[in-house]
C-alpha positions as CSV (number, residue, x, y, z in Angstrom):
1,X,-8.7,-26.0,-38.2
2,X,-5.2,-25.7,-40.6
3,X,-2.5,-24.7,-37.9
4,X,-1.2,-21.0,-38.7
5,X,2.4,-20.6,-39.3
6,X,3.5,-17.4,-37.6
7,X,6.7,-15.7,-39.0
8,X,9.1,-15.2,-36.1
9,X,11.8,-12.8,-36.1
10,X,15.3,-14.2,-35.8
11,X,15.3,-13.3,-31.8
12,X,11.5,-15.0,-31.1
13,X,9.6,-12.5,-31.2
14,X,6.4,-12.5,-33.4
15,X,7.3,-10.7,-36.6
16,X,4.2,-8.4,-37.3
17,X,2.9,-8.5,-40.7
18,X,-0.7,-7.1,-41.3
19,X,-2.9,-9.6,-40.4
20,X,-6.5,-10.3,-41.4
21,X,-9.4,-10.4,-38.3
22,X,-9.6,-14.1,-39.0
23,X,-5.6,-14.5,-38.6
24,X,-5.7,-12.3,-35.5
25,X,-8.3,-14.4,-33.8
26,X,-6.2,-17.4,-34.6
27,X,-3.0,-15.9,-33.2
28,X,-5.2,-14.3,-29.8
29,X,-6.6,-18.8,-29.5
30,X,-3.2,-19.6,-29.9
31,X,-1.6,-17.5,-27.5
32,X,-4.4,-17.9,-24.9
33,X,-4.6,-21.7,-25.4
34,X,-0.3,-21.9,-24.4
35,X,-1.4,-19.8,-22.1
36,X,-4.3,-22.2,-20.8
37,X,-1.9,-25.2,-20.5
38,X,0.3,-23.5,-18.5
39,X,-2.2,-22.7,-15.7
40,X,-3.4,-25.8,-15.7
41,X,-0.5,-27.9,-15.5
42,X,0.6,-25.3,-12.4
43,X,-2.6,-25.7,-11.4
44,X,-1.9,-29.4,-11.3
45,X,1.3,-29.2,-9.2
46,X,-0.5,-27.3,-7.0
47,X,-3.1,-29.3,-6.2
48,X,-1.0,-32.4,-5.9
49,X,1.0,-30.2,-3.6
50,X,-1.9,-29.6,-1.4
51,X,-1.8,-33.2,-1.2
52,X,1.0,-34.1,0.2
53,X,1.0,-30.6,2.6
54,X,-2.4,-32.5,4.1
55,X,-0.9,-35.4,4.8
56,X,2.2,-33.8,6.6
57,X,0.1,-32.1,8.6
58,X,-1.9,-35.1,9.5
59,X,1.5,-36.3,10.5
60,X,2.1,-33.6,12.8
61,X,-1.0,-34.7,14.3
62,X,-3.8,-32.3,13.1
63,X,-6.8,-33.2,12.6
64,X,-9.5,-32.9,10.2
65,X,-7.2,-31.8,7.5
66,X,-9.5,-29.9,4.7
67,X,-9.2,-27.9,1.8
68,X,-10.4,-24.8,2.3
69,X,-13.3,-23.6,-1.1
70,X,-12.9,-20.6,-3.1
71,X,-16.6,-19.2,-3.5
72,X,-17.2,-19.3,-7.0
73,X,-20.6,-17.5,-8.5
74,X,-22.4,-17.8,-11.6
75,X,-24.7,-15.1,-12.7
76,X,-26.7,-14.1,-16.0
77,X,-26.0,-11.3,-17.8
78,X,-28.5,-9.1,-19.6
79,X,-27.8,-10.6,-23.0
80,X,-28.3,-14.1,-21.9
81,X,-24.2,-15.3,-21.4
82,X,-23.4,-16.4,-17.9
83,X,-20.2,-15.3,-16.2
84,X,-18.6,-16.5,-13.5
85,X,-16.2,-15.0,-11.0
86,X,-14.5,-15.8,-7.6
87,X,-16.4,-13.9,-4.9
88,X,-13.8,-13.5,-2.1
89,X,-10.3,-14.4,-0.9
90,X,-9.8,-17.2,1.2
91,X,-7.9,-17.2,4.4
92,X,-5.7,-19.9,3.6
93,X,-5.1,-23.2,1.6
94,X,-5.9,-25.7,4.6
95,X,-7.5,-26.0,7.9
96,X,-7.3,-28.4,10.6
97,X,-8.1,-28.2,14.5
98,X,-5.2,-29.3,17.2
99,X,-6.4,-32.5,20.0
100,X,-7.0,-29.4,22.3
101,X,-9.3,-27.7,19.6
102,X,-7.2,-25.0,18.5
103,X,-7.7,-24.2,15.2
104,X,-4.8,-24.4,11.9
105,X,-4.5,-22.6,9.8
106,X,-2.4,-23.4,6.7
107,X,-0.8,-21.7,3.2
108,X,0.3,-23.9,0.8
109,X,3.2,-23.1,-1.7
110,X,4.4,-25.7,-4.1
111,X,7.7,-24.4,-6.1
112,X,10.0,-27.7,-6.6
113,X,13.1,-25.8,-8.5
114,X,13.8,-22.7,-6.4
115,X,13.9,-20.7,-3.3
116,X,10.5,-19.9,-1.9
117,X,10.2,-15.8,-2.4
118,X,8.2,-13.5,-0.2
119,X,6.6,-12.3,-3.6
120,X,4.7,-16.1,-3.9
121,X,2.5,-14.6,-1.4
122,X,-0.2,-13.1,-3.1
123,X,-0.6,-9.8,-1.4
124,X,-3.8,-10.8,1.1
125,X,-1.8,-14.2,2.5
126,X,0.8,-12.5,5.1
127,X,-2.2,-10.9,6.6
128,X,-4.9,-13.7,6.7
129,X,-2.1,-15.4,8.2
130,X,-0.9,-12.9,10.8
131,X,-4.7,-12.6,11.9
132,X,-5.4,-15.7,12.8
133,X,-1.6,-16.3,14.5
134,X,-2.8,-14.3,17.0
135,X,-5.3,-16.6,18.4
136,X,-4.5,-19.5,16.4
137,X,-1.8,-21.8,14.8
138,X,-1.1,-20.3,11.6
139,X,1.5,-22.4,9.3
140,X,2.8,-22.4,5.8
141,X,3.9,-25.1,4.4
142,X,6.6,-25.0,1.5
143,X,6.7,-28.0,-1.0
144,X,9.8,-28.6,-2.5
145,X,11.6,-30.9,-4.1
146,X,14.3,-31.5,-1.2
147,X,10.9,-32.1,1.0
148,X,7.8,-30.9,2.6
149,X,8.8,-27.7,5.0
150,X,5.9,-27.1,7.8
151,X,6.9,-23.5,8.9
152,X,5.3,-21.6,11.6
153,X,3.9,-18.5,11.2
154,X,5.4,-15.7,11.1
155,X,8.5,-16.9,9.6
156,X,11.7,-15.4,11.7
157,X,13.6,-13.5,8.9
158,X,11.1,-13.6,6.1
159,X,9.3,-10.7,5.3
160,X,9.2,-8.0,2.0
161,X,11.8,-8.7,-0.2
162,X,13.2,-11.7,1.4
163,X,13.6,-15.6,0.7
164,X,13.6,-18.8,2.3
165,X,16.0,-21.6,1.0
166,X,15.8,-25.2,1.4
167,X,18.5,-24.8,3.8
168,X,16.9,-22.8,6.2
169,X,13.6,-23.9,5.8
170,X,15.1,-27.5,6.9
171,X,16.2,-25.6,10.2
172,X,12.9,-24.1,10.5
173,X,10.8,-27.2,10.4
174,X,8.5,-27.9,13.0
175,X,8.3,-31.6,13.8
176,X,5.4,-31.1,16.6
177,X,2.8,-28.5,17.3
């Protein structure tokens, strides 16, 4: 397929001349396939991330470090197409048991370039984690590029419309359970 140039206004935005259904389609491919890449090079980081969060907590001496599985479903449709959608939240990113059998549970944030905000949380994550801190260990562990921060659960100071920065999270790093 001929790549479609797309006149731009001075400022970046799209400049919006009347386009034909085939030049529309090619601008929606476009625009989703940018799109695409991004989530899947953040996508990516995260994963890596997830690495490197299992193998501090091994560290810290947890054991049985393991990813945690969205369920995913697949189901046919009446015209034939299958669709697939993610069937429930998780509880967390990782999970691991303590020598004494107490069970870990960890969230896993990788942002290398800023301060971790309350708003990476998405919005079922504070309480996953606050239910199972009451009869479990409940971490979350912040990757970053000045290190890997193991943070227990609840965070002292972090809540709505707060931060963490590298700074603090450096004071807040548990180095034993």
């Amino acid at each position: 397929m001929r790549p479609m140039r797309i006149p731009t206004h001075p400022a970046g935005r799209i400049f919006a001349p009347l386009f034909t259904p085939l030049a529309k389609s090619r601008l929606r491919m476009r625009y989703s396939s940018e799109q695409s890449r991004r989530m899947g090079l953040n996508k990516k980081r995260g994963n890596a991330g997830e690495q490197q969060a299992a193998a501090a907590l091994r560290r810290l001496g947890i054991l049985m470090v393991e990813e945690i599985g969205t369920p995913f479903v697949i189901t046919k449709t009446k015209n034939g197409w299958f669709q697939g959608y993610w069937k429930d939240k998780v509880s967390g990113d990782l999970i691991g048991h303590t020598q004494d059998g107490v069970k870990v549970l960890a969230e896993v944030k990788t942002i290398m370039d800023r301060n971790l905000r309350w708003s990476d949380l998405d919005h079922h994550q504070p309480g996953r984690l606050d239910e199972n801190a009451e009869c479990a260990i409940s971490l979350l562990v912040w990757v970053h590029d000045s290190g890997i921060h193991v943070l227990r659960w609840p965070v002292p100071g972090f809540g709505k419309g707060t931060g963490i920065t590298p700074e603090q999270a450096k004071k807040l790093n548990i180095n034993k359970l």
